[in-house]
PDBQT receptor file of N, H, CA, C and O in Angstrom, charges set to zero:
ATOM      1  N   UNK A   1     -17.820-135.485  17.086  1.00  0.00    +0.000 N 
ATOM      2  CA  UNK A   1     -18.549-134.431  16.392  1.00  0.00    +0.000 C 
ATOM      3  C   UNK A   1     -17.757-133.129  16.495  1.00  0.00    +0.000 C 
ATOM      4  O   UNK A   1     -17.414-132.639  17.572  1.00  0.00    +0.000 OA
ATOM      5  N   UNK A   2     -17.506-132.635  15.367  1.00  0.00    +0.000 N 
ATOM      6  H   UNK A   2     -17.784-133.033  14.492  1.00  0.00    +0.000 HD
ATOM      7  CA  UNK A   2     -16.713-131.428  15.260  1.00  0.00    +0.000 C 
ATOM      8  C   UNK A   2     -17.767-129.719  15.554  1.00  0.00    +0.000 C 
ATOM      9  O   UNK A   2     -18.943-129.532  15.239  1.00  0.00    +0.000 OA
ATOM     10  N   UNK A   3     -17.116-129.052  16.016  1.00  0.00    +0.000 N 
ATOM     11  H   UNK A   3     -16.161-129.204  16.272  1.00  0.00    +0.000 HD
ATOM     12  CA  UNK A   3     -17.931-127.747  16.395  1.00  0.00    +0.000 C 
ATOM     13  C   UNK A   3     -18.214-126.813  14.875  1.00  0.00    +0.000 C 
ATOM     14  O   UNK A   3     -17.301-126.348  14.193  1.00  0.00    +0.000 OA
ATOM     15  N   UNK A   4     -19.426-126.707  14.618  1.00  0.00    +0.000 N 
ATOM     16  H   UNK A   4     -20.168-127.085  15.172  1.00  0.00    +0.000 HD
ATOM     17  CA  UNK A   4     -19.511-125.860  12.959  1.00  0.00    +0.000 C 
ATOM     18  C   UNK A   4     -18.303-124.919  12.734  1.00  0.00    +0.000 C 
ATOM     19  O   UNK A   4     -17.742-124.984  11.640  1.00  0.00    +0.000 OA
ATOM     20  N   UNK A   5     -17.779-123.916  13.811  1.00  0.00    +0.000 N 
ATOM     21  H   UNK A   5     -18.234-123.863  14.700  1.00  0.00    +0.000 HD
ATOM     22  CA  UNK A   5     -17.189-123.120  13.375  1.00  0.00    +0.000 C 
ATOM     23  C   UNK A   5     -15.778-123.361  13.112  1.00  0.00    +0.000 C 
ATOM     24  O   UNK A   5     -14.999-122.565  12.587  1.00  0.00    +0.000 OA
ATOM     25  N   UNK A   6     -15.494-124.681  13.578  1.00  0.00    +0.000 N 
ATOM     26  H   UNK A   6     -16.127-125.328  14.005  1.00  0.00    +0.000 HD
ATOM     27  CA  UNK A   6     -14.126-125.177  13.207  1.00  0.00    +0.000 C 
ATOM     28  C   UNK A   6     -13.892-125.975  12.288  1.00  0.00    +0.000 C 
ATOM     29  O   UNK A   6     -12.872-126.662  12.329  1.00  0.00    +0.000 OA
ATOM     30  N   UNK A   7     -14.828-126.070  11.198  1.00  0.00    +0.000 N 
ATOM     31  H   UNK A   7     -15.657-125.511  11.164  1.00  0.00    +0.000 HD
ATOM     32  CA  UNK A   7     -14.599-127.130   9.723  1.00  0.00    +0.000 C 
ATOM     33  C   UNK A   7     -13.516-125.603   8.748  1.00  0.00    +0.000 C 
ATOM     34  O   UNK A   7     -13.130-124.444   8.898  1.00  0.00    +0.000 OA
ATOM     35  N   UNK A   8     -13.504-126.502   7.997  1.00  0.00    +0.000 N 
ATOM     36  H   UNK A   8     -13.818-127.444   7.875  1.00  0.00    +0.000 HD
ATOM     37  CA  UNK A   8     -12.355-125.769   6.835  1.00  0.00    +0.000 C 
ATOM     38  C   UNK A   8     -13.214-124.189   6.292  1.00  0.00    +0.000 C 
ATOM     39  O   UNK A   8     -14.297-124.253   5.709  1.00  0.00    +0.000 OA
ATOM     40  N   UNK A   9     -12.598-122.982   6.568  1.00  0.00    +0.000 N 
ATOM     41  H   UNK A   9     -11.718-122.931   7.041  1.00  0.00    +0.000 HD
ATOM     42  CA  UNK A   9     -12.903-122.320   5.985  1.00  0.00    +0.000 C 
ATOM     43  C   UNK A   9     -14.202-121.470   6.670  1.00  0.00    +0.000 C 
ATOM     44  O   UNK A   9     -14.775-120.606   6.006  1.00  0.00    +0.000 OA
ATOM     45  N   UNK A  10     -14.570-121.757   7.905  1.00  0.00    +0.000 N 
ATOM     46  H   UNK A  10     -14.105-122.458   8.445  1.00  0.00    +0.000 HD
ATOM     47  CA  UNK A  10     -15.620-121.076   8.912  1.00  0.00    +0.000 C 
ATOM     48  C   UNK A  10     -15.210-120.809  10.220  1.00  0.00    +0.000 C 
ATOM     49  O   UNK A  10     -15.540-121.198  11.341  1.00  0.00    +0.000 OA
ATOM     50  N   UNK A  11     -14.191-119.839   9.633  1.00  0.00    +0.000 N 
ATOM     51  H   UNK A  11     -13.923-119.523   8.722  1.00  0.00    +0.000 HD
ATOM     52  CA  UNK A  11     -13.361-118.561  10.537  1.00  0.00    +0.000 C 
ATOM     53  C   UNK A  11     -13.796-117.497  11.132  1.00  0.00    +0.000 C 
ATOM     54  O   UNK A  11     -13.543-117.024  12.240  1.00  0.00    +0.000 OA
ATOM     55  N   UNK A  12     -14.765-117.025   9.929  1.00  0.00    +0.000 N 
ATOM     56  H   UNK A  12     -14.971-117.409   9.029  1.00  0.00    +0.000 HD
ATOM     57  CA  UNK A  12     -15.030-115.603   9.990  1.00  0.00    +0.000 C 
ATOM     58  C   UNK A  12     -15.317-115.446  11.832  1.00  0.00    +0.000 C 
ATOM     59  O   UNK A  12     -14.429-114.874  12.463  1.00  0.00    +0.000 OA
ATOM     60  N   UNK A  13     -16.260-115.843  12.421  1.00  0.00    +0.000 N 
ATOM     61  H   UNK A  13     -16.982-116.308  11.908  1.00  0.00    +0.000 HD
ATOM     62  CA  UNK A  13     -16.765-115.605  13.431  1.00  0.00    +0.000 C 
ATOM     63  C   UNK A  13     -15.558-115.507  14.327  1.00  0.00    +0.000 C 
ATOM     64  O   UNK A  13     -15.443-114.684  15.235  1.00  0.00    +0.000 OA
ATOM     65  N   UNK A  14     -14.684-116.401  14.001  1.00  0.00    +0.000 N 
ATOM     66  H   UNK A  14     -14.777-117.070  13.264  1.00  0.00    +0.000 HD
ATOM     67  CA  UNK A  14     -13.499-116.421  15.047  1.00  0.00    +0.000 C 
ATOM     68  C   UNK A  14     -12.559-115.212  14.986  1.00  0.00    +0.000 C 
ATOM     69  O   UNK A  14     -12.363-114.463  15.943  1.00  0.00    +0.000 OA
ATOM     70  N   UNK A  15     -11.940-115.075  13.657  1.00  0.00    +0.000 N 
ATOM     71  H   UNK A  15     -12.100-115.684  12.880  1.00  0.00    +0.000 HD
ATOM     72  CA  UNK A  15     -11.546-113.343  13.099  1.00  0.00    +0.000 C 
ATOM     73  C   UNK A  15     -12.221-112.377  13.937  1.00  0.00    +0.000 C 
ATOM     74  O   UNK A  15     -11.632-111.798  14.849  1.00  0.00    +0.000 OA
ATOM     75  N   UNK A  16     -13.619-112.155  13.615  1.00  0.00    +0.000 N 
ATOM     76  H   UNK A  16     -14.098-112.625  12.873  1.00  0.00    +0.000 HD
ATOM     77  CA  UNK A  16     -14.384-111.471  13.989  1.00  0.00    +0.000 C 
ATOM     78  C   UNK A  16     -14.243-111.270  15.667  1.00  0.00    +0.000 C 
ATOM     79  O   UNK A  16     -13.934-110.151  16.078  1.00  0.00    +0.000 OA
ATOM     80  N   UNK A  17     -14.380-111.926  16.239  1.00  0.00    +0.000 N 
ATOM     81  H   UNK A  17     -14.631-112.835  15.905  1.00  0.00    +0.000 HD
ATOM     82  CA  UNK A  17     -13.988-112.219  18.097  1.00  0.00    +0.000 C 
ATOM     83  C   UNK A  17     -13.064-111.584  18.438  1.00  0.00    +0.000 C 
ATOM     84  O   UNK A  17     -13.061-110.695  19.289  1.00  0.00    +0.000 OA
ATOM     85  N   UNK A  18     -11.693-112.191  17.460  1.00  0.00    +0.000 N 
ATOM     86  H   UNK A  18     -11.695-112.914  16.769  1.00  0.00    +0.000 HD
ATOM     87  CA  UNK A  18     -10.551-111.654  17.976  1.00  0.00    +0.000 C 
ATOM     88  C   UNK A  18      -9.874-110.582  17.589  1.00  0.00    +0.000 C 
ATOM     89  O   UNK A  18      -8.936-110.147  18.256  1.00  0.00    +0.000 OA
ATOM     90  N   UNK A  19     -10.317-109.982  16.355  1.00  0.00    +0.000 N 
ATOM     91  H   UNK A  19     -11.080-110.336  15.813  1.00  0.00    +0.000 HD
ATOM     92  CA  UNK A  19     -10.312-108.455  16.034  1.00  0.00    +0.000 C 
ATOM     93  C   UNK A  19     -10.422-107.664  17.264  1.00  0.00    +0.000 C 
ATOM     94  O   UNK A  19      -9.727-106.938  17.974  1.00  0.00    +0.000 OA
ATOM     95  N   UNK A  20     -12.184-108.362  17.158  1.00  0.00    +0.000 N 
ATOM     96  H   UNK A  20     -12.748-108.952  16.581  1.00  0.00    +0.000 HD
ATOM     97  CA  UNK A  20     -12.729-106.996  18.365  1.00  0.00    +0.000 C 
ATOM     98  C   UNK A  20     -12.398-106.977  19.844  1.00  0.00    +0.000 C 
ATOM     99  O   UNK A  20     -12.524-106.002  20.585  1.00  0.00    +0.000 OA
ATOM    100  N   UNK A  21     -11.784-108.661  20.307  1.00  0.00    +0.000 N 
ATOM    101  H   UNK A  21     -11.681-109.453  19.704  1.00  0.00    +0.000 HD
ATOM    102  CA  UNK A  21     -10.417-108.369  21.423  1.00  0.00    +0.000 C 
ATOM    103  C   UNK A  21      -9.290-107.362  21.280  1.00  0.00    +0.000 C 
ATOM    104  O   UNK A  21      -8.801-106.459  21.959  1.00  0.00    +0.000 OA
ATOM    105  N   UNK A  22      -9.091-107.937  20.057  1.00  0.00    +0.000 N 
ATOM    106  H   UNK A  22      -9.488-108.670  19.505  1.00  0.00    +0.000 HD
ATOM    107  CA  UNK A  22      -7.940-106.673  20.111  1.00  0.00    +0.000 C 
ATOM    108  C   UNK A  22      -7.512-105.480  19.962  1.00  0.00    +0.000 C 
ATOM    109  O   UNK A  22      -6.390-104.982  20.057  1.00  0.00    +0.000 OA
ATOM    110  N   UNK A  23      -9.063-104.853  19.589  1.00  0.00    +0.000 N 
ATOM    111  H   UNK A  23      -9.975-105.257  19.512  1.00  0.00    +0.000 HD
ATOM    112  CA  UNK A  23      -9.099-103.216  19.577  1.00  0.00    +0.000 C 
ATOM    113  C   UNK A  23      -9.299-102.789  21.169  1.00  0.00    +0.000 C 
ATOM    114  O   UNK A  23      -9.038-101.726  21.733  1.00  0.00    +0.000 OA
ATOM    115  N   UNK A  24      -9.924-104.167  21.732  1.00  0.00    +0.000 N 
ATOM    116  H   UNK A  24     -10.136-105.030  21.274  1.00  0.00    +0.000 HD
ATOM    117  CA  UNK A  24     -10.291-103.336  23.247  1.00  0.00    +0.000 C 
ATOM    118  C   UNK A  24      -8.723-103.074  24.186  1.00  0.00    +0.000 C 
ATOM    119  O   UNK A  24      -8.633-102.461  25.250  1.00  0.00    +0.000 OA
ATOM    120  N   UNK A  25      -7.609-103.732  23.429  1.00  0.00    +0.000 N 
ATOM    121  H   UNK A  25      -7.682-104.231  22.565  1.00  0.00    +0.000 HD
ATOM    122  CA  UNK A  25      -6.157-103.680  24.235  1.00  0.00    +0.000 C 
ATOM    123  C   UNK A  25      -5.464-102.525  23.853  1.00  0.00    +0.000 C 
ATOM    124  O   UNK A  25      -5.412-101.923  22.781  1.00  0.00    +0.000 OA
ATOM    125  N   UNK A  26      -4.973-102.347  24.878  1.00  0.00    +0.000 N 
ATOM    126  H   UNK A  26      -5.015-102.837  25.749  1.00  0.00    +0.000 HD
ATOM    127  CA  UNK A  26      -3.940-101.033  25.127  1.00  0.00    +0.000 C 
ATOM    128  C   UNK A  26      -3.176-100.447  23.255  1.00  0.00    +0.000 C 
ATOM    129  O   UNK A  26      -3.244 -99.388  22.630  1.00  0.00    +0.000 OA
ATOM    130  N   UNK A  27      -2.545-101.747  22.982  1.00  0.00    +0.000 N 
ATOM    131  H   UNK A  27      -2.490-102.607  23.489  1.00  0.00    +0.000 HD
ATOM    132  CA  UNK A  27      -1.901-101.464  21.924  1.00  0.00    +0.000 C 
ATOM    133  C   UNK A  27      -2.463-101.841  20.738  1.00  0.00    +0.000 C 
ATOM    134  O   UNK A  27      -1.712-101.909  19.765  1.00  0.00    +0.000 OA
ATOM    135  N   UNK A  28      -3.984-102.183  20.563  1.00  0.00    +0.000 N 
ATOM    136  H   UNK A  28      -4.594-102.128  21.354  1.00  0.00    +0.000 HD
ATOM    137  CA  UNK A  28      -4.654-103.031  19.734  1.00  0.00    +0.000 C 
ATOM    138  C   UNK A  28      -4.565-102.966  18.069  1.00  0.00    +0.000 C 
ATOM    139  O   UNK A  28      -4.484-103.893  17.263  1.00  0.00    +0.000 OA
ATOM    140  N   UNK A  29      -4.611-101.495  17.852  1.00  0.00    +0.000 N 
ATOM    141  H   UNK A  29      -4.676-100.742  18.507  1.00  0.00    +0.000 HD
ATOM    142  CA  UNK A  29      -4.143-100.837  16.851  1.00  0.00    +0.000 C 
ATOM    143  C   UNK A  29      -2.596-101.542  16.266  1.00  0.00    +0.000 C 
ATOM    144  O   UNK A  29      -2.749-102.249  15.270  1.00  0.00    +0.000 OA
ATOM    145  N   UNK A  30      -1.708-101.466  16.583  1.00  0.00    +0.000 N 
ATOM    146  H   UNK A  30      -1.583-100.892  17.392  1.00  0.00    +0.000 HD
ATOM    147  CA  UNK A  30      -0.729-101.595  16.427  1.00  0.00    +0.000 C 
ATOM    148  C   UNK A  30      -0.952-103.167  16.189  1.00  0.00    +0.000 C 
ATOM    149  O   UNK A  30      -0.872-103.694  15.079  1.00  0.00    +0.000 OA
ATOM    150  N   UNK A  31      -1.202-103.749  17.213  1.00  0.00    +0.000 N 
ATOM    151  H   UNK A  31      -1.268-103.321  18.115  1.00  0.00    +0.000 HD
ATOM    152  CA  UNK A  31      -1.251-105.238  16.582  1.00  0.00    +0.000 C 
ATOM    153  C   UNK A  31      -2.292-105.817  15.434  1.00  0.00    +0.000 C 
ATOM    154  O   UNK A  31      -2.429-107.020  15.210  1.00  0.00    +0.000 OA
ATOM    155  N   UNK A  32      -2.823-105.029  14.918  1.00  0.00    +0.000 N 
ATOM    156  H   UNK A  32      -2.711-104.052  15.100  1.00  0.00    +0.000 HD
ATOM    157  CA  UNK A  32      -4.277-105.337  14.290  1.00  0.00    +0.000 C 
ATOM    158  C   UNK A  32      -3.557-104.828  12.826  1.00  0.00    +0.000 C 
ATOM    159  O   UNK A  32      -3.867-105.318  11.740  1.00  0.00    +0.000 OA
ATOM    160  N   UNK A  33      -2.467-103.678  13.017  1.00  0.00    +0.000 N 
ATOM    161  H   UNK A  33      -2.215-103.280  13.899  1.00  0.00    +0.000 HD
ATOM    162  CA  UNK A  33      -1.746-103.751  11.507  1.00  0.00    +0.000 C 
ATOM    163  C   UNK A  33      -0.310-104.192  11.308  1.00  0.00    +0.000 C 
ATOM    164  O   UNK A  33       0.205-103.995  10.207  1.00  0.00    +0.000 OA
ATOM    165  N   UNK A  34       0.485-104.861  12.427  1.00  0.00    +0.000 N 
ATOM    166  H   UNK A  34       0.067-105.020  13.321  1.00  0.00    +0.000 HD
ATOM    167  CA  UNK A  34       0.737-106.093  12.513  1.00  0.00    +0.000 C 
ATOM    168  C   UNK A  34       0.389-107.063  12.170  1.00  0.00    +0.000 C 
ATOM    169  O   UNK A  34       1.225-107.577  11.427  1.00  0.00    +0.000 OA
ATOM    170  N   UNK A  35      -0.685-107.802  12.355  1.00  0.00    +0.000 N 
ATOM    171  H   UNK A  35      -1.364-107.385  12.959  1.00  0.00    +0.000 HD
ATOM    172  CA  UNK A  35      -1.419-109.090  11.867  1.00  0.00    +0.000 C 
ATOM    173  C   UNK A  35      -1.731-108.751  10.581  1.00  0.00    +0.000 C 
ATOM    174  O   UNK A  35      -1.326-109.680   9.881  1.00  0.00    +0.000 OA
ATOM    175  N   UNK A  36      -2.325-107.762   9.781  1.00  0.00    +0.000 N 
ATOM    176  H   UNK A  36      -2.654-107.008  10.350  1.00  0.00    +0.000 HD
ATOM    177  CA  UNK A  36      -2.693-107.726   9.015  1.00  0.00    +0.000 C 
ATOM    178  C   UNK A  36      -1.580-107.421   7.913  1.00  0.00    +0.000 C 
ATOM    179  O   UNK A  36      -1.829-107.735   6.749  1.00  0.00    +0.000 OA
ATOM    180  N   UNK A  37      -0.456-106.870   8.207  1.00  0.00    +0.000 N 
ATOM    181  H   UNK A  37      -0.254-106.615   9.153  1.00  0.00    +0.000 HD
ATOM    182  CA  UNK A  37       0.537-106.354   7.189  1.00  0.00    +0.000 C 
ATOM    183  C   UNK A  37       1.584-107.318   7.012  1.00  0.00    +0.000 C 
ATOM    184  O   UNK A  37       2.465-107.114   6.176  1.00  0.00    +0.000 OA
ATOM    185  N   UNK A  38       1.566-108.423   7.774  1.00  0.00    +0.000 N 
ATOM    186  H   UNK A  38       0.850-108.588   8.453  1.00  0.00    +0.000 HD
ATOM    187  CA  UNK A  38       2.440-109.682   8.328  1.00  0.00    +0.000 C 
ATOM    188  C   UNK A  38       3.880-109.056   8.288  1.00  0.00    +0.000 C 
ATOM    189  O   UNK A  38       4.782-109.225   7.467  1.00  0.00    +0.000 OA
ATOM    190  N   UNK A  39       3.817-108.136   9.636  1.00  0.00    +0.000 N 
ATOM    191  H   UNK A  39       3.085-107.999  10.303  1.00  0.00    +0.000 HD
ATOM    192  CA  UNK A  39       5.210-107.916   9.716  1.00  0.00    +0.000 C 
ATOM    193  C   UNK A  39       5.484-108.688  10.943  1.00  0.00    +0.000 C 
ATOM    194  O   UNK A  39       6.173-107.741  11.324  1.00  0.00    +0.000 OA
ATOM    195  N   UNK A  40       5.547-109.223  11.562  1.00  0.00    +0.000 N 
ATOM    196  H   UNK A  40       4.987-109.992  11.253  1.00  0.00    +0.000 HD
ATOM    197  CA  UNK A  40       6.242-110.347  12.265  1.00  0.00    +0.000 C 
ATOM    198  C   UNK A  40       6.029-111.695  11.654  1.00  0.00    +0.000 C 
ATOM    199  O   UNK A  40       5.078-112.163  11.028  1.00  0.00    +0.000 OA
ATOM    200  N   UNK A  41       7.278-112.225  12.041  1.00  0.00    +0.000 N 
ATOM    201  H   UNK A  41       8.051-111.845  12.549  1.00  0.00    +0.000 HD
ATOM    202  CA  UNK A  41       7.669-113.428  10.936  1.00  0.00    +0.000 C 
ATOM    203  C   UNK A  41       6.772-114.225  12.104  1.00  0.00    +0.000 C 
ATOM    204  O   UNK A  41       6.332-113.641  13.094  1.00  0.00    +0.000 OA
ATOM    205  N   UNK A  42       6.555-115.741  11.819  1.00  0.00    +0.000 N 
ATOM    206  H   UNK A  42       6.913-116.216  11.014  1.00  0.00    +0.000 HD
ATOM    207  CA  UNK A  42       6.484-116.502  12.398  1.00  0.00    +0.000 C 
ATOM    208  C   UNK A  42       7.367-117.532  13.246  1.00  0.00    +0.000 C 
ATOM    209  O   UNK A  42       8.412-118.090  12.914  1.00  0.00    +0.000 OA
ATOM    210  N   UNK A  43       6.770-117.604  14.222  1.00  0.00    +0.000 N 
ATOM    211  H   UNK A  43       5.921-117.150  14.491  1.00  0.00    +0.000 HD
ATOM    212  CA  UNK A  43       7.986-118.278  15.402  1.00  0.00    +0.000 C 
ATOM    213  C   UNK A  43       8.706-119.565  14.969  1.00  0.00    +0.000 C 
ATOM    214  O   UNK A  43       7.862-120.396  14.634  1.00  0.00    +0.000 OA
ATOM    215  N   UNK A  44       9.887-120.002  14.860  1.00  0.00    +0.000 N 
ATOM    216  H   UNK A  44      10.573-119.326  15.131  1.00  0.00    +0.000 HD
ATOM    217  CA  UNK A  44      10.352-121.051  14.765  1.00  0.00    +0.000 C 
ATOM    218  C   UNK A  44      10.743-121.977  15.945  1.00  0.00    +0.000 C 
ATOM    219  O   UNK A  44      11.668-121.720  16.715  1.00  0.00    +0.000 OA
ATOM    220  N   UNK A  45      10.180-122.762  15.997  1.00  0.00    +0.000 N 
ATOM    221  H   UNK A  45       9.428-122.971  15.371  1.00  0.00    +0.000 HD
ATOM    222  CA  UNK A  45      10.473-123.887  16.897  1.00  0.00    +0.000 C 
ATOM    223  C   UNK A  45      11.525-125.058  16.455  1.00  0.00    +0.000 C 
ATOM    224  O   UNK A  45      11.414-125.815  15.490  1.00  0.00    +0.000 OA
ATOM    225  N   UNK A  46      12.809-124.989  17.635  1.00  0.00    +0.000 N 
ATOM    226  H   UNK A  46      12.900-124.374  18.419  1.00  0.00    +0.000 HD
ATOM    227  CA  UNK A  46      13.689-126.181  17.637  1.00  0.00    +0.000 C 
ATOM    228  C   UNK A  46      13.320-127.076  18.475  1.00  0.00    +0.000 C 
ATOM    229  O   UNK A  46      12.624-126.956  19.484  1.00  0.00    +0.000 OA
ATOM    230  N   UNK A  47      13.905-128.158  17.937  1.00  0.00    +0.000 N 
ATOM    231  H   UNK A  47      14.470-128.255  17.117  1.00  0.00    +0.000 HD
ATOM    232  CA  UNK A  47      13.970-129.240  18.487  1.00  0.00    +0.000 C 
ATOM    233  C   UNK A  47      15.627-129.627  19.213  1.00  0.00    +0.000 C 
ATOM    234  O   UNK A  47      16.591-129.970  18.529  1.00  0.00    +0.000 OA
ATOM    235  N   UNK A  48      15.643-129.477  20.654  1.00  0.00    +0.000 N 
ATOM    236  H   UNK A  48      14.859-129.199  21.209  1.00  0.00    +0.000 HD
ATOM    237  CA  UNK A  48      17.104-129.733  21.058  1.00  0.00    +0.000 C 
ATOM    238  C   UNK A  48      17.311-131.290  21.595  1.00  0.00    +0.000 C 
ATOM    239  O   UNK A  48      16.536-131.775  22.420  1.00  0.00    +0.000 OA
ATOM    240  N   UNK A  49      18.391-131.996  21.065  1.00  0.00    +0.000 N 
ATOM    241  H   UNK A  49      19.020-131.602  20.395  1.00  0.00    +0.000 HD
ATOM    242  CA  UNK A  49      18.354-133.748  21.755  1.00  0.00    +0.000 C 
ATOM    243  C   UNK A  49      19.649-132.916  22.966  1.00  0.00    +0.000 C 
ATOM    244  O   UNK A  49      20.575-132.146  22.711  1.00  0.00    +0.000 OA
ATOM    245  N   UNK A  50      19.128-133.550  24.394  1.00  0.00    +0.000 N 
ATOM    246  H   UNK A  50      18.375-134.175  24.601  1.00  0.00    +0.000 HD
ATOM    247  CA  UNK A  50      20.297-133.457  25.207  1.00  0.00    +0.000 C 
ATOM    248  C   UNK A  50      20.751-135.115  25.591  1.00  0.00    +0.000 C 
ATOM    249  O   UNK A  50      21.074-135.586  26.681  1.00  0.00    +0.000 OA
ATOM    250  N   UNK A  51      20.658-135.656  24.487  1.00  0.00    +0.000 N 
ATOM    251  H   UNK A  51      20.396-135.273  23.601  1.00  0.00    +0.000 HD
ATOM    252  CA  UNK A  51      20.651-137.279  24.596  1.00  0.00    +0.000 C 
ATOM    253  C   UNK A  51      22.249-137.046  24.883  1.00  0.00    +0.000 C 
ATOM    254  O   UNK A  51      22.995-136.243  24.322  1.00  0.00    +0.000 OA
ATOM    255  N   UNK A  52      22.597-138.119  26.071  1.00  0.00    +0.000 N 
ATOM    256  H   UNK A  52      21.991-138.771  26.527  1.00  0.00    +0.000 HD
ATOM    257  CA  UNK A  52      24.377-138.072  25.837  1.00  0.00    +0.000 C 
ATOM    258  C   UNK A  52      25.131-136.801  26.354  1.00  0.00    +0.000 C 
ATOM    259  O   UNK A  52      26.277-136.580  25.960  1.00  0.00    +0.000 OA
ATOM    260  N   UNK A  53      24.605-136.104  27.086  1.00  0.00    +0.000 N 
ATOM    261  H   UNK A  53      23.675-136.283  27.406  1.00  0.00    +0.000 HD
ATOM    262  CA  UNK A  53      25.244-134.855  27.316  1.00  0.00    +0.000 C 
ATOM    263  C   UNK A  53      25.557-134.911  28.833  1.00  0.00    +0.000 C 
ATOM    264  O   UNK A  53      26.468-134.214  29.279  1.00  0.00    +0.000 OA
ATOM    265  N   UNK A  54      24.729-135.830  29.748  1.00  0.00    +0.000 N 
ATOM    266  H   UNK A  54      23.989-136.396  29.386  1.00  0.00    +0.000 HD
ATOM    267  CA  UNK A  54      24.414-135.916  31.156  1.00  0.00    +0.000 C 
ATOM    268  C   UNK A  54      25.450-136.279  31.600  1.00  0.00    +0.000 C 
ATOM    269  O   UNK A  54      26.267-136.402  30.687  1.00  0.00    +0.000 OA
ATOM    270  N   UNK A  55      26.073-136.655  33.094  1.00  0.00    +0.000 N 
ATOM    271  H   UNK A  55      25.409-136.555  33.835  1.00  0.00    +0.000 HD
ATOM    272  CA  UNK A  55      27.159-137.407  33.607  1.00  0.00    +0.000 C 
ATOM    273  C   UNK A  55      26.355-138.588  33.759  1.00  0.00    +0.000 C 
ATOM    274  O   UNK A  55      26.643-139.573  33.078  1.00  0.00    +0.000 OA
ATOM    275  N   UNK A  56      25.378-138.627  34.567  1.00  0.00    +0.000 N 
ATOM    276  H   UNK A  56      25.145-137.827  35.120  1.00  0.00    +0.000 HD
ATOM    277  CA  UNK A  56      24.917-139.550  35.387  1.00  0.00    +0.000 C 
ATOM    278  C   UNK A  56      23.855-140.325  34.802  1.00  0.00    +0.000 C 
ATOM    279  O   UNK A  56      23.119-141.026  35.496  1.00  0.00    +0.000 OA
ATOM    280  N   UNK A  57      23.698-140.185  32.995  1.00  0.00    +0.000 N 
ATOM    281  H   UNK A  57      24.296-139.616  32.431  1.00  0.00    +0.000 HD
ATOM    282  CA  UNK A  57      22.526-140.685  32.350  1.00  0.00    +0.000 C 
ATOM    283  C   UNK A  57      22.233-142.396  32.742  1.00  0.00    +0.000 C 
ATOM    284  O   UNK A  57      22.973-142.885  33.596  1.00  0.00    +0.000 OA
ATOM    285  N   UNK A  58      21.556-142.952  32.347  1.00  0.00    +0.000 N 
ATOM    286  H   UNK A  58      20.954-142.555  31.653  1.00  0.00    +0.000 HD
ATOM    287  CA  UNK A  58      21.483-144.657  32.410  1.00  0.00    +0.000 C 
ATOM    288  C   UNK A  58      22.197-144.926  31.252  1.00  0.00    +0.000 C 
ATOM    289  O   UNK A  58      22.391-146.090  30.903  1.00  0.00    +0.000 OA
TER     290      UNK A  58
């Protein structure tokens, strides 16, 4: 059974939460037109193989 506020499209409440976390922080402002102006890109995640690189692998 899924929680109501996590089906497609019933955010608001969650927005709402974490807005008002983030006015209560030091820099909240700043991140609140950050998030909203999407000036930070989104993080990219690699994938590194260290397959074969070891001395002592099996």
């Amino acid at each position: 059974m899924r929680i109501p506020l996590l089906y497609r499209g019933e955010y608001s409440q969650w927005h709402e939460r974490f807005m008002n976390y983030l006015e209560e922080q030091t820099y909240g402002e700043a991140m609140i037109n950050s998030i909203q102006n999407d000036d930070q890109p989104l993080p990219i995640i690699a994938q590194v193989s260290l397959a074969g690189t070891a001395q002592n692998a099996p």
